[in-house]
N, CA, C and O atoms as CSV, one atom per row, in Angstrom:
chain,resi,resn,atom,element,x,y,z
A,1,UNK,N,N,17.775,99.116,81.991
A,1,UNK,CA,C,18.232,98.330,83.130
A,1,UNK,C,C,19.192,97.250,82.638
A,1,UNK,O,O,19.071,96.427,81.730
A,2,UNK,N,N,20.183,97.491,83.503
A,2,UNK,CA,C,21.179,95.941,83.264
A,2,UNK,C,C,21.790,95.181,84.555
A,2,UNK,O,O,22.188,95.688,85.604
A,3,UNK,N,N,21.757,94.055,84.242
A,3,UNK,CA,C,22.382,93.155,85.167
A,3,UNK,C,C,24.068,93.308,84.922
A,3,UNK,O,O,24.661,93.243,83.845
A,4,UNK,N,N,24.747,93.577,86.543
A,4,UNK,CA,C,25.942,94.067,86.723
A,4,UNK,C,C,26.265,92.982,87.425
A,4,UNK,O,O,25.304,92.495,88.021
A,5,UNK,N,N,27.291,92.429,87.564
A,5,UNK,CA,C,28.528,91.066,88.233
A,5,UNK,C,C,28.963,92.360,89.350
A,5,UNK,O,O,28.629,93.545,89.322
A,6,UNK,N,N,29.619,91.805,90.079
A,6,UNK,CA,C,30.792,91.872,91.101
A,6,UNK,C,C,31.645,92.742,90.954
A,6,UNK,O,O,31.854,93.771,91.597
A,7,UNK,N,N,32.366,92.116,89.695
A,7,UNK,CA,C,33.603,92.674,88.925
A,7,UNK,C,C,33.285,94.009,89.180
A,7,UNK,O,O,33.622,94.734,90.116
A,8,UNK,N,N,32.333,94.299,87.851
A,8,UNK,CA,C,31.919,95.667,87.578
A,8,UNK,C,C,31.667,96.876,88.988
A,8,UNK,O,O,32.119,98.021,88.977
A,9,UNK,N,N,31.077,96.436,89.806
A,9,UNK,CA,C,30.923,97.306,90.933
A,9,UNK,C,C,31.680,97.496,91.543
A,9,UNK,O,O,31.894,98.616,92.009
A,10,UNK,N,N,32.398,96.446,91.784
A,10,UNK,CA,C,34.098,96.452,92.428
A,10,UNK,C,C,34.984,97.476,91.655
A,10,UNK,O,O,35.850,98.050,92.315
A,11,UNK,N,N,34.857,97.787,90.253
A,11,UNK,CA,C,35.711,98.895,89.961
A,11,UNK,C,C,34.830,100.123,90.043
A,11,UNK,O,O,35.531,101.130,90.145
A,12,UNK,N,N,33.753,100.341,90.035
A,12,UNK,CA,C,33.300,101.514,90.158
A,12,UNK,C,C,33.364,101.987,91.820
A,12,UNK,O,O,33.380,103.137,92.259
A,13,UNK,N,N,33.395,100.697,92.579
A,13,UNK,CA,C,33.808,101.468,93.882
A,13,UNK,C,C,35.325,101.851,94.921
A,13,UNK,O,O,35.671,102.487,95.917
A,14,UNK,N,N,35.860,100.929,93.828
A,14,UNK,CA,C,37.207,100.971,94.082
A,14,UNK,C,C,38.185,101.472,92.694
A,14,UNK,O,O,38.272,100.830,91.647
A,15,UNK,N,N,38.932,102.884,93.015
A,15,UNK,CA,C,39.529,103.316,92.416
A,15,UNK,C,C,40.720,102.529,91.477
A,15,UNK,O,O,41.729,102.168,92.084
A,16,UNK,N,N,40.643,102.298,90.249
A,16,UNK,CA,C,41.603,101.722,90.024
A,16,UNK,C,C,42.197,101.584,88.229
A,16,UNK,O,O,42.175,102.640,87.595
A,17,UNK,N,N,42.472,100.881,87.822
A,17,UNK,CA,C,42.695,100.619,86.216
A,17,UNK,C,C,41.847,101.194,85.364
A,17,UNK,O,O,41.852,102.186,84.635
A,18,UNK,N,N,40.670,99.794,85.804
A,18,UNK,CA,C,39.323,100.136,85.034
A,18,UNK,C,C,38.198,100.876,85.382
A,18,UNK,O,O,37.151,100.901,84.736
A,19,UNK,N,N,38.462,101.563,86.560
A,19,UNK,CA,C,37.355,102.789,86.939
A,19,UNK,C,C,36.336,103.505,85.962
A,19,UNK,O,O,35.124,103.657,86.112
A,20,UNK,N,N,37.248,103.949,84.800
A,20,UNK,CA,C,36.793,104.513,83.793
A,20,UNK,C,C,35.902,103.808,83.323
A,20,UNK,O,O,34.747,104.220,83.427
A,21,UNK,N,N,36.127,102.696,82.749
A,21,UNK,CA,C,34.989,102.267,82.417
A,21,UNK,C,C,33.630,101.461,83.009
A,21,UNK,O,O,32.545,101.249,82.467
A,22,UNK,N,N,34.115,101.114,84.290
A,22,UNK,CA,C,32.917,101.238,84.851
A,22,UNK,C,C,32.297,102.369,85.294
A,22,UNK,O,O,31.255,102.128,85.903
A,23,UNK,N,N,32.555,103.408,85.203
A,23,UNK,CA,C,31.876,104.855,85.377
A,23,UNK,C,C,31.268,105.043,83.666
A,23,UNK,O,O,30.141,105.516,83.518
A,24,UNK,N,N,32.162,104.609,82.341
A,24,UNK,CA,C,31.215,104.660,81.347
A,24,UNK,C,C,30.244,103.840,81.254
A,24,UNK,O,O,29.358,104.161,80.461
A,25,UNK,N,N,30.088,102.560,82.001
A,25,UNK,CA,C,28.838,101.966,82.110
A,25,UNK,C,C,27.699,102.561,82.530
A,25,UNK,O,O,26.669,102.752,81.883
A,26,UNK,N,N,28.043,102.957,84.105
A,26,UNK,CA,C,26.943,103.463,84.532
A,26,UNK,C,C,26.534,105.035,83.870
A,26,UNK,O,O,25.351,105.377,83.863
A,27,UNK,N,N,27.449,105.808,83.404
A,27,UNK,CA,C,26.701,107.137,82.431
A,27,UNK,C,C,25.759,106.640,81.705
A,27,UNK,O,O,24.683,107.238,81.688
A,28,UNK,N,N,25.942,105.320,80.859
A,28,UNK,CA,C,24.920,104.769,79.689
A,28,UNK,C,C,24.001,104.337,80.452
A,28,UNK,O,O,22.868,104.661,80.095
A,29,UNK,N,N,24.097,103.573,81.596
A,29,UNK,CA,C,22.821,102.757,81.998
A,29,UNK,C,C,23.011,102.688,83.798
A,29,UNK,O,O,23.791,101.942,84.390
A,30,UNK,N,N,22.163,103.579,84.359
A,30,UNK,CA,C,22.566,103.464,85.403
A,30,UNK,C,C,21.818,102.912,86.509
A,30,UNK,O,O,22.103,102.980,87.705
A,31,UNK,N,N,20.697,102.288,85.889
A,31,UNK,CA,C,19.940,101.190,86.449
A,31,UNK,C,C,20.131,99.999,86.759
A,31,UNK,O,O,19.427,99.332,86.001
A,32,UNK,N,N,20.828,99.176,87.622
A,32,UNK,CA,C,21.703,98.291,87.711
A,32,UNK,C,C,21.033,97.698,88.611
A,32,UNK,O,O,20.534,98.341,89.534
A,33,UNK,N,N,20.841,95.755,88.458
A,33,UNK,CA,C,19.884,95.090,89.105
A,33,UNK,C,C,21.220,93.894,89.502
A,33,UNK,O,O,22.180,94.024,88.743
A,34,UNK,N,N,21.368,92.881,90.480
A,34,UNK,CA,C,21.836,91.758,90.593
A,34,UNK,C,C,21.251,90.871,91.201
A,34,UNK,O,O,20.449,91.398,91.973
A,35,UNK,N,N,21.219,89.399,91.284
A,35,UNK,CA,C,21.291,89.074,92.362
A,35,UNK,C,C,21.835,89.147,94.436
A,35,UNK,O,O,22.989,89.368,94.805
A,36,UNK,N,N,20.871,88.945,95.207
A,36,UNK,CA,C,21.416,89.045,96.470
A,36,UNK,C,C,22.992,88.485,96.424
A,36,UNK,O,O,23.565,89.068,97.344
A,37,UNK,N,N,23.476,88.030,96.073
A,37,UNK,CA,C,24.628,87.406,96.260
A,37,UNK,C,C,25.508,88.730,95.960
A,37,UNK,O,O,26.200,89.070,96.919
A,38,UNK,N,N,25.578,89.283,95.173
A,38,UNK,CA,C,26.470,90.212,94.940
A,38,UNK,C,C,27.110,91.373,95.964
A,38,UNK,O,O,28.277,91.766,95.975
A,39,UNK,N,N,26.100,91.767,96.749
A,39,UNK,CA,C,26.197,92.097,98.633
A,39,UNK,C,C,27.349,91.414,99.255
A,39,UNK,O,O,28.354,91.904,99.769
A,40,UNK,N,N,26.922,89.928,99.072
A,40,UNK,CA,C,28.197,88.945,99.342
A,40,UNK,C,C,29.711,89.174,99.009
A,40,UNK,O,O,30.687,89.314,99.746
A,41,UNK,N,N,29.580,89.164,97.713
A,41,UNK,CA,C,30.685,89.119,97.037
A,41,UNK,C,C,31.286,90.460,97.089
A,41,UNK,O,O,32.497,90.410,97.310
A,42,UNK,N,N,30.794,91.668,96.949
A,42,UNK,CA,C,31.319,92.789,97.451
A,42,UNK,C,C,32.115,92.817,98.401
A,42,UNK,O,O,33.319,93.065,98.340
A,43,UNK,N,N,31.318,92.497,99.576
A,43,UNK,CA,C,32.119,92.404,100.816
A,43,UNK,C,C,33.325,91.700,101.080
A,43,UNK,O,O,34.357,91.906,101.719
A,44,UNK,N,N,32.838,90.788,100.363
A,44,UNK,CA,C,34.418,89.730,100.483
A,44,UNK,C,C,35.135,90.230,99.728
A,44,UNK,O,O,36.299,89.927,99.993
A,45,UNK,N,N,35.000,91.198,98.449
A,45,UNK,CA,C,36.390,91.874,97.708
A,45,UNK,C,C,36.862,92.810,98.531
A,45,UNK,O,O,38.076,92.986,98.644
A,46,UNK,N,N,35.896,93.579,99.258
A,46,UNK,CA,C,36.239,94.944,99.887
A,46,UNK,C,C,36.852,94.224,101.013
A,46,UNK,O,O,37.631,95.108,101.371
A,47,UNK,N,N,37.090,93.094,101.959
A,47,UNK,CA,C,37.675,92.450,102.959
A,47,UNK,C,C,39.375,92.324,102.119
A,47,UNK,O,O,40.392,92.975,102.358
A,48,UNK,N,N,39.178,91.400,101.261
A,48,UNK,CA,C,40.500,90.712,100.687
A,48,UNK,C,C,41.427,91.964,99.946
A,48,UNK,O,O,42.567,91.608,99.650
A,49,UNK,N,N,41.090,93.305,99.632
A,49,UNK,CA,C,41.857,94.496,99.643
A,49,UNK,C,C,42.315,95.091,100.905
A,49,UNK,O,O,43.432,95.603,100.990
A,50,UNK,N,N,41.317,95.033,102.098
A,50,UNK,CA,C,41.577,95.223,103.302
A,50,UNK,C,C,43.165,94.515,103.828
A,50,UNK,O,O,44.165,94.942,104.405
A,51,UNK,N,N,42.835,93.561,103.408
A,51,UNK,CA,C,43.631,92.458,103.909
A,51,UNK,C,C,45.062,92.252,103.590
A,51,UNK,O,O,45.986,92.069,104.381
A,52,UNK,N,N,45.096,92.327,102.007
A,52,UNK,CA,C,46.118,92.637,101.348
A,52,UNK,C,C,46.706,94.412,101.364
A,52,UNK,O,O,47.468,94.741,100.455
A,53,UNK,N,N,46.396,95.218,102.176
A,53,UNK,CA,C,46.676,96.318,102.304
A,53,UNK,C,C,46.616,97.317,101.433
A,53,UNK,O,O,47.552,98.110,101.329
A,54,UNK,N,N,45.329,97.421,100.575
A,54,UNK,CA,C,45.481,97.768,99.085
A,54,UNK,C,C,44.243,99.108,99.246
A,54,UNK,O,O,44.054,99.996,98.415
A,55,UNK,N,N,43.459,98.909,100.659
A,55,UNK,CA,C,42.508,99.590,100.597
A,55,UNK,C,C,42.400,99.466,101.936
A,55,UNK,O,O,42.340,98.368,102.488
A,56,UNK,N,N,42.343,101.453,103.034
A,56,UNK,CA,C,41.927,101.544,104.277
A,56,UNK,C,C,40.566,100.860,104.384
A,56,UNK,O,O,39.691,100.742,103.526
A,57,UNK,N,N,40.601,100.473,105.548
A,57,UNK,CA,C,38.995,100.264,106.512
A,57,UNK,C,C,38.168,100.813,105.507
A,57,UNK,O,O,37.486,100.498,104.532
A,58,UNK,N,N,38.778,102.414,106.630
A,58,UNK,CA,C,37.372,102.850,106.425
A,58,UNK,C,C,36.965,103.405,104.890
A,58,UNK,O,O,36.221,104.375,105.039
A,59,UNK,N,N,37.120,103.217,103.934
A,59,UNK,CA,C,37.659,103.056,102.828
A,59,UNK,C,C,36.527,102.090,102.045
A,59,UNK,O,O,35.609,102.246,101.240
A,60,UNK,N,N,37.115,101.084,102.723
A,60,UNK,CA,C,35.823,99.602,102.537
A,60,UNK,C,C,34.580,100.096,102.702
A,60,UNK,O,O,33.740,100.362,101.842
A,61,UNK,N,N,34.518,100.218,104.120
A,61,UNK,CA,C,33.447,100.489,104.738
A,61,UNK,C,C,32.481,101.519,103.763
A,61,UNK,O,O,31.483,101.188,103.122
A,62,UNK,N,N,33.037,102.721,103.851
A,62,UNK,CA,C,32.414,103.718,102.630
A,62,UNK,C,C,31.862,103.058,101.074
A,62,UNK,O,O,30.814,103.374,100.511
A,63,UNK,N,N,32.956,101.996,100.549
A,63,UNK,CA,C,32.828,101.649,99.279
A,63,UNK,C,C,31.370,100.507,99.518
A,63,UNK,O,O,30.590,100.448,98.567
A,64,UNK,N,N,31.101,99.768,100.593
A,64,UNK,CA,C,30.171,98.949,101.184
A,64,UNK,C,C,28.880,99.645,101.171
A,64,UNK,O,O,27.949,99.138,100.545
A,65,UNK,N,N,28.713,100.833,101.840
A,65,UNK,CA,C,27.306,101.421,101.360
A,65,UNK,C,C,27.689,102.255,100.419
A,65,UNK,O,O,27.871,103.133,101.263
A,66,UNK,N,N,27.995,102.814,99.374
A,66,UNK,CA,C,27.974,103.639,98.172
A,66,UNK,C,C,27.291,102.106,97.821
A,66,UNK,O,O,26.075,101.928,97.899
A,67,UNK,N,N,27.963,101.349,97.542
A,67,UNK,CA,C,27.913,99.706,96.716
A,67,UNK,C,C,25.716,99.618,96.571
A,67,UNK,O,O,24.972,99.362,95.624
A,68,UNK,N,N,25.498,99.925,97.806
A,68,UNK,CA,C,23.797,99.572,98.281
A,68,UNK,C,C,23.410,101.333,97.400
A,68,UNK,O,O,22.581,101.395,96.492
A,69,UNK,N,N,23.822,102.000,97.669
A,69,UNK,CA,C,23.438,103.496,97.008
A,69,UNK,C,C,23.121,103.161,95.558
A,69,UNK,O,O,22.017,103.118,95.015
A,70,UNK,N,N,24.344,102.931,95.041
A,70,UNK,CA,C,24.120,102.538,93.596
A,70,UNK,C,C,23.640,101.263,92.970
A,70,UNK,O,O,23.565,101.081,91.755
A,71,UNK,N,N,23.362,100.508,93.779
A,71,UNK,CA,C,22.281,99.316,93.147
A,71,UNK,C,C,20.517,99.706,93.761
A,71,UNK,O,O,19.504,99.014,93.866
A,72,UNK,N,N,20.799,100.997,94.029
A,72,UNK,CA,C,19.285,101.128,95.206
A,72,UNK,C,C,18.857,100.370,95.639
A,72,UNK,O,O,17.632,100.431,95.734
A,73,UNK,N,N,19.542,99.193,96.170
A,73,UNK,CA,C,19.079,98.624,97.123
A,73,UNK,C,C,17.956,97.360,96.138
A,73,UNK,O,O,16.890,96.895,96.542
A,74,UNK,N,N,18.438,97.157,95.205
A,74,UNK,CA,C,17.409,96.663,93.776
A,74,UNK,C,C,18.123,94.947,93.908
A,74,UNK,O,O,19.342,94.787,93.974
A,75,UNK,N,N,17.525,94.237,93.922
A,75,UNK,CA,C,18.028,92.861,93.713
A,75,UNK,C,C,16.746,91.805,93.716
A,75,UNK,O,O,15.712,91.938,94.372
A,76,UNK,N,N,17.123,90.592,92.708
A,76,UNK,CA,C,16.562,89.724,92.231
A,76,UNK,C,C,16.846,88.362,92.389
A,76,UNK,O,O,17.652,87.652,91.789
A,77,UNK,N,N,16.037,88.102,93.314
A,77,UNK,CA,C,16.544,86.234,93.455
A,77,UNK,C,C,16.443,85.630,92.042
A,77,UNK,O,O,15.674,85.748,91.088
A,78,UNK,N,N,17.638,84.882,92.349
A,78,UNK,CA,C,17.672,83.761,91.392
A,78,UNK,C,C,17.091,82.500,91.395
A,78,UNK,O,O,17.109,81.840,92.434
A,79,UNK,N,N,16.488,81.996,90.204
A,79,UNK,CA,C,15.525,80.374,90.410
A,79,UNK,C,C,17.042,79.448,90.358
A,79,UNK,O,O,17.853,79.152,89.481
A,80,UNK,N,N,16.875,79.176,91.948
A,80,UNK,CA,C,17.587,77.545,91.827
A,80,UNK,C,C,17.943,76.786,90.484
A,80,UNK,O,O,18.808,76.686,89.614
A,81,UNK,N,N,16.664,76.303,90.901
A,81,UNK,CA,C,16.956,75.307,89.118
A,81,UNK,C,C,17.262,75.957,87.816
A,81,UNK,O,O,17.822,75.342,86.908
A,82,UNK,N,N,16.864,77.311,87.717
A,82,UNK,CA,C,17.784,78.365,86.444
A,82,UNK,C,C,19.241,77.758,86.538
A,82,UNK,O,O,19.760,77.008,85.711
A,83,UNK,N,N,19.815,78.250,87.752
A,83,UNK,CA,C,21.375,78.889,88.194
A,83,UNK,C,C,21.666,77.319,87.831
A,83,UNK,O,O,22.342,77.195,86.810
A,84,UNK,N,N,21.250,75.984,88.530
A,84,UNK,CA,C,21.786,75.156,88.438
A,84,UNK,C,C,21.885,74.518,86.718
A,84,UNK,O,O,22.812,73.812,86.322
A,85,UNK,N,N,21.114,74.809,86.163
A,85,UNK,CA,C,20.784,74.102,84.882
A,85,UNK,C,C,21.835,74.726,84.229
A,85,UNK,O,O,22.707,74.053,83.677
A,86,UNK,N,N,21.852,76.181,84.229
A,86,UNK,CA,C,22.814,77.110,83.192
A,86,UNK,C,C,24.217,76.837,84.076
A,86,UNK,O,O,25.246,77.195,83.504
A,87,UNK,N,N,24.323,76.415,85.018
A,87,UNK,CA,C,26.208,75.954,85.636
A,87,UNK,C,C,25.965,74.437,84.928
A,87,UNK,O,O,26.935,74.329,84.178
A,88,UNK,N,N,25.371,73.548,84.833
A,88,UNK,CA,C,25.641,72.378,84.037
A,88,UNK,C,C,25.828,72.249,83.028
A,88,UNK,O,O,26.565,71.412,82.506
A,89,UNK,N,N,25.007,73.297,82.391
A,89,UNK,CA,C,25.009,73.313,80.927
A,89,UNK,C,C,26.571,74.151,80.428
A,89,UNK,O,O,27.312,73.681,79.565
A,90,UNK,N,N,26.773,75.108,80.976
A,90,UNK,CA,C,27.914,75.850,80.621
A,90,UNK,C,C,29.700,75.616,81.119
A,90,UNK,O,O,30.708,75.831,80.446
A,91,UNK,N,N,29.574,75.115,82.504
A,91,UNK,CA,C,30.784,74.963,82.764
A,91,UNK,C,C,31.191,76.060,83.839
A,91,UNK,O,O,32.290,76.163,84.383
A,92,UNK,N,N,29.774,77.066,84.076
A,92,UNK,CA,C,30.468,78.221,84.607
A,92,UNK,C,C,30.267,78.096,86.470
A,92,UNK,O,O,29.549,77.171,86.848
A,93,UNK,N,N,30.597,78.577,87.041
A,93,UNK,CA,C,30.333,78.496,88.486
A,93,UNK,C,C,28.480,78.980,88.503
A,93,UNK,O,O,27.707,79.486,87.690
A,94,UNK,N,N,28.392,78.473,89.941
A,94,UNK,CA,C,26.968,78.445,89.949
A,94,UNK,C,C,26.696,80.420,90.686
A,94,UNK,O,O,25.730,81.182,90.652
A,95,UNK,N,N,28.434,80.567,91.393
A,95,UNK,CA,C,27.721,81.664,91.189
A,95,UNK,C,C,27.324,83.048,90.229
A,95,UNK,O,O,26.596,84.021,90.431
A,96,UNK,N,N,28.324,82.546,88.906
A,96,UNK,CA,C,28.170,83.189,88.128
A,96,UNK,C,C,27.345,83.025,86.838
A,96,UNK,O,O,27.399,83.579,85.740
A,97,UNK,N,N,26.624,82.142,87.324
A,97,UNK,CA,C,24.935,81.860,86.859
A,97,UNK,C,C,24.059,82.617,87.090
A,97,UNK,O,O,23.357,83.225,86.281
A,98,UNK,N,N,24.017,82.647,89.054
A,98,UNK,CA,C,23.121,83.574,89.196
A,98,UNK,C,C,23.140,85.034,88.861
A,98,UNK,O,O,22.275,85.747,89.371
A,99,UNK,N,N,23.932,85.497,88.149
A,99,UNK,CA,C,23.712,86.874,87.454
A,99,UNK,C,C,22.859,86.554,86.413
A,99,UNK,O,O,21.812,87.132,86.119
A,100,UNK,N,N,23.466,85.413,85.765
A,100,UNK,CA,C,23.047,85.084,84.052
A,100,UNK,C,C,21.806,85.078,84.436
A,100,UNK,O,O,21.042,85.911,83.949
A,101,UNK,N,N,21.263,83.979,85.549
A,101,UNK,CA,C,20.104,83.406,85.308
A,101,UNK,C,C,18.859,84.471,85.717
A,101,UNK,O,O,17.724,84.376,85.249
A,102,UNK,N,N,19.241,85.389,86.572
A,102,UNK,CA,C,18.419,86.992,87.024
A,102,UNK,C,C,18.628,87.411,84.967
A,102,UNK,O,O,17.843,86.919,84.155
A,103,UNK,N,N,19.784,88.342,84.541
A,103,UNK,CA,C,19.552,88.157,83.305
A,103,UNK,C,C,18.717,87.985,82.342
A,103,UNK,O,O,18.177,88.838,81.637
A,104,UNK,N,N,18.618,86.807,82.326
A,104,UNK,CA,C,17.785,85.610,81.101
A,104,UNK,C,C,16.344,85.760,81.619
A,104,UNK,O,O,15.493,85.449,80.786
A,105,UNK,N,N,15.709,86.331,83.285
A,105,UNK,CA,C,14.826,86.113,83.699
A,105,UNK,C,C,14.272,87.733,83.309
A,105,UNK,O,O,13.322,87.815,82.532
A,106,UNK,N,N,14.717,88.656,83.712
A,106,UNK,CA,C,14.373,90.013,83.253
A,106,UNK,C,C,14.579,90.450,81.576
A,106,UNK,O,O,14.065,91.424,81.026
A,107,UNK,N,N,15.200,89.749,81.151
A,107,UNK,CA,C,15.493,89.782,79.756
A,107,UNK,C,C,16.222,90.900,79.586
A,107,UNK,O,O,16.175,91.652,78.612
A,108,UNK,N,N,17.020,91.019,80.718
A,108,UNK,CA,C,18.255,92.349,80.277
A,108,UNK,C,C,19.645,91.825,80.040
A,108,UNK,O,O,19.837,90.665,80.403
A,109,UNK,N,N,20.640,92.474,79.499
A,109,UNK,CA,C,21.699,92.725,79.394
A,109,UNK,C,C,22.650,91.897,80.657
A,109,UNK,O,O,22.658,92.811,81.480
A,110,UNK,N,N,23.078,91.283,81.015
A,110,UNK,CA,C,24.582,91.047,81.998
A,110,UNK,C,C,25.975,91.992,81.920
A,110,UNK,O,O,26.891,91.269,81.528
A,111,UNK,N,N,26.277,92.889,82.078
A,111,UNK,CA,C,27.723,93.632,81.351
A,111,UNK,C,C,28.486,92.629,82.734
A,111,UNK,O,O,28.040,92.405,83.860
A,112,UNK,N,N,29.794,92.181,82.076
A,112,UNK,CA,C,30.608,91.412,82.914
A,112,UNK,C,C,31.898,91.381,82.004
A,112,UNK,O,O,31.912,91.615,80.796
A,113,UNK,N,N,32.901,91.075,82.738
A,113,UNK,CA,C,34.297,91.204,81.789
A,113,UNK,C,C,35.251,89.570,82.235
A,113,UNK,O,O,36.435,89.328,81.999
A,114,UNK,N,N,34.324,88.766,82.859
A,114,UNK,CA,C,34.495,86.974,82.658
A,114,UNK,C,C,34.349,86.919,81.517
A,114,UNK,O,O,33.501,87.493,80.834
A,115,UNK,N,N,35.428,85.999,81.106
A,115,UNK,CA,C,35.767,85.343,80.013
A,115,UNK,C,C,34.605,84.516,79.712
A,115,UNK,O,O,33.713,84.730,78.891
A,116,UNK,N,N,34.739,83.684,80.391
A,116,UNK,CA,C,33.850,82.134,80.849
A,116,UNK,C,C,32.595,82.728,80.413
A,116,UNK,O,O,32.137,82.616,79.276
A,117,UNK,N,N,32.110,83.311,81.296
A,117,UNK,CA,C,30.556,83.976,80.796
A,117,UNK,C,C,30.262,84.623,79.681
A,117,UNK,O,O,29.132,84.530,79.201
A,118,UNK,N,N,31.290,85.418,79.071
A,118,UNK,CA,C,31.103,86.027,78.046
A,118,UNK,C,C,30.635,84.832,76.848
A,118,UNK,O,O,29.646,84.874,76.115
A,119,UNK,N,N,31.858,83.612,76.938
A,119,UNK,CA,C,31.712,82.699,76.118
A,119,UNK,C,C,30.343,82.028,75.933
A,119,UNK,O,O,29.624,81.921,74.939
A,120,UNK,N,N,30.205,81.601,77.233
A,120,UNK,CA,C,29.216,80.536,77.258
A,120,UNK,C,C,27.918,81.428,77.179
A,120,UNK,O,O,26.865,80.840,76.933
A,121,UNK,N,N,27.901,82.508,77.326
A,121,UNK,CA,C,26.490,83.008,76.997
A,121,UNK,C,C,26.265,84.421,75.981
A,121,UNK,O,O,25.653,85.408,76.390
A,122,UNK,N,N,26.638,84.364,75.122
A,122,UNK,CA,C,26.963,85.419,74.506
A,122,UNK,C,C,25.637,86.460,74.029
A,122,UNK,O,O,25.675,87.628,73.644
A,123,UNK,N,N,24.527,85.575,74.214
A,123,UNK,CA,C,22.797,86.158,73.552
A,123,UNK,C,C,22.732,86.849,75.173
A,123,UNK,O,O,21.600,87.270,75.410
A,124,UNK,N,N,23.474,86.998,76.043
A,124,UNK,CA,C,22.924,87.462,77.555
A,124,UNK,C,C,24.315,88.225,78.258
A,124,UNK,O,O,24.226,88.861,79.308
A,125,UNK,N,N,25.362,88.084,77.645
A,125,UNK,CA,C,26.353,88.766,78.369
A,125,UNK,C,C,26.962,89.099,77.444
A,125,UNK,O,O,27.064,88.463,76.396
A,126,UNK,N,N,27.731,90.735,77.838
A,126,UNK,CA,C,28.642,91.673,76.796
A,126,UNK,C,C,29.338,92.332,77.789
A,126,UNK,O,O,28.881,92.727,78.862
A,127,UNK,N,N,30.686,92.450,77.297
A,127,UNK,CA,C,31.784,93.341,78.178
A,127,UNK,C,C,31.135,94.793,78.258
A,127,UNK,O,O,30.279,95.432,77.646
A,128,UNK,N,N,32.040,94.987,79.393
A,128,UNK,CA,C,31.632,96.753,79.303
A,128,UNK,C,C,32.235,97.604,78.134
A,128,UNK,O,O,31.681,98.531,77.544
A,129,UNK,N,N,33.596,97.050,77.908
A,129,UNK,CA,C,34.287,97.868,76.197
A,129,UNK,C,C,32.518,97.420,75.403
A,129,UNK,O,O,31.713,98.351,75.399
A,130,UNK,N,N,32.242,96.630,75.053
A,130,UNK,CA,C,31.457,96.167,74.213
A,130,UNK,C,C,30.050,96.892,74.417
A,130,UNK,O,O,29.433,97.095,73.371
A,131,UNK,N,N,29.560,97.235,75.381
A,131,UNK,CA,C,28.510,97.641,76.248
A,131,UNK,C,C,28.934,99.523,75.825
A,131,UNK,O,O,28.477,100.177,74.887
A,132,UNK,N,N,29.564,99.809,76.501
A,132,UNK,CA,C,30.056,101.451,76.315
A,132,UNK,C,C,29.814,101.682,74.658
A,132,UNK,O,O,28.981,102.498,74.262
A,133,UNK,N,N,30.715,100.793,73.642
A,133,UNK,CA,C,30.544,101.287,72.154
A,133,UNK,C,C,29.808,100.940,71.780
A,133,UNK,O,O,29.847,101.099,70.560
A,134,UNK,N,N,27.992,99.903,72.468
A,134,UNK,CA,C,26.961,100.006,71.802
A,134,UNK,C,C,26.372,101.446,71.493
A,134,UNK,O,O,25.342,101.562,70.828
């Protein structure tokens, strides 16, 4: 099992650059947990392609439940005071804590391709290049 960001699902549901390797993620590990927020954040990527004309409706719409298919519907609240402590301590947004801090709480893996996060937490987050050639 690994904790997956935004990013990552966003290319596996949307055709694009890095497709590939978010499809080599999930071949290696296709148990994929996030925080509720990530529902969120989906939607608002799959809107702002909408928007920018980069991706039909119904398109979205499809990529919106595949998105729930492939997380089975699996998600993990985040402890408040985790998310907040690890955004003070690091510098990183609070919402990109709450991946870390689900993470640090299951004691799995984060694959994410933020800089920021990679840095500031390196015992809990690894790129997907990095992740694929484990």
């Amino acid at each position: 099992m690994i904790v997956v960001d935004t990013n990552l699902l966003a290319r596996l549901l949307v055709q694009g650059v890095d497709t590939h390797l978010a499809e080599a993620v999930h071949r290696r590990d296709p148990d994929w947990i996030a925080p509720p927020l990530l529902y969120s954040e989906i939607r608002n990527v799959l809107v702002t392609l909408v928007r920018r004309g980069a991706l039909p409706r119904e398109q979205a719409i499809a990529a919106a439940t595949e998105a729930v298919i492939i997380m089975k519907g699996e998600e993990i609240p985040a402890s408040t005071p985790d998310v907040l402590e690890l955004a003070f301590r690091s510098g990183c947004t609070a919402y990109d804590c709450e991946f870390v801090a689900v993470a640090k709480e299951l004691e799995a893996t984060l694959v994410t391709s933020d800089r920021q996060v990679l840095a500031a937490f390196p015992e809990t987050a690894i790129s997907p290049e990095a992740f694929v050639a484990h």
